[in-house]
N, C-alpha and C positions, 0 to 999 in steps of 0.2 A: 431039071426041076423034078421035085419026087411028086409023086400020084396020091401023096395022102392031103388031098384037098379037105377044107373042109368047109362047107356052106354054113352061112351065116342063117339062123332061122327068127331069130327078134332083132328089135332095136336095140333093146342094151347089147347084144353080143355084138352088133353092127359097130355102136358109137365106142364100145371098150379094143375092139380087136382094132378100130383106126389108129384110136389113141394108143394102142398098143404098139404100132407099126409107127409112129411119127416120136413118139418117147425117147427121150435123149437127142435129138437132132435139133434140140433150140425150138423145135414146134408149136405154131400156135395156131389155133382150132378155133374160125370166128363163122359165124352165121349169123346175116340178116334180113330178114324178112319183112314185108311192108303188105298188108293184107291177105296175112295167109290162108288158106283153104287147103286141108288136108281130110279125106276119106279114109279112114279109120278102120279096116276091115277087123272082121269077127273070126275070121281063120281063114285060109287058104282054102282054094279052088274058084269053080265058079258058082259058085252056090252062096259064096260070103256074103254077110250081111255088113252093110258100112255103116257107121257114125261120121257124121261129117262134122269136122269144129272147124268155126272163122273166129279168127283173130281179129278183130277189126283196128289195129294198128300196127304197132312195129312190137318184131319179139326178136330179143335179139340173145345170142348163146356163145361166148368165148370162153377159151381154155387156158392152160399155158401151164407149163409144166415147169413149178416155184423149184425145183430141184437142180434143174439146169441153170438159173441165172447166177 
């Protein structure tokens, strides 16, 4: 395995390099959720200031890659 790792630092680069890595393999990308709460931070360390958002029902996020079918 080569050493040129590279760390993910946001979300989009998170949810693009999965999708990046599961593309062409008939992949499909579902998440669902049922009273979410997520803490939102304002940058890194321990200093971050958070936003907290509730969902108060279902949120739901599928993919699928219209290419392969």
């Amino acid at each position: 395995m080569s050493d040129n790792t590279h760390h993910t630092t946001t979300w989009p680069e998170l949810a693009i390099g999965l999708y990046d890595k599961l593309t062409g393999r008939n992949a499909e990308i579902t998440y669902h959720f049922d009273h979410l709460e997520v803490a939102v931070p304002s940058g890194t360390g321990e200093n971050a200031h958070h936003a907290y958002w509730k969902v108060n029902g279902t949120l739901k996020i599928s993919t699928r890659d219209s290419g392969s079918e």
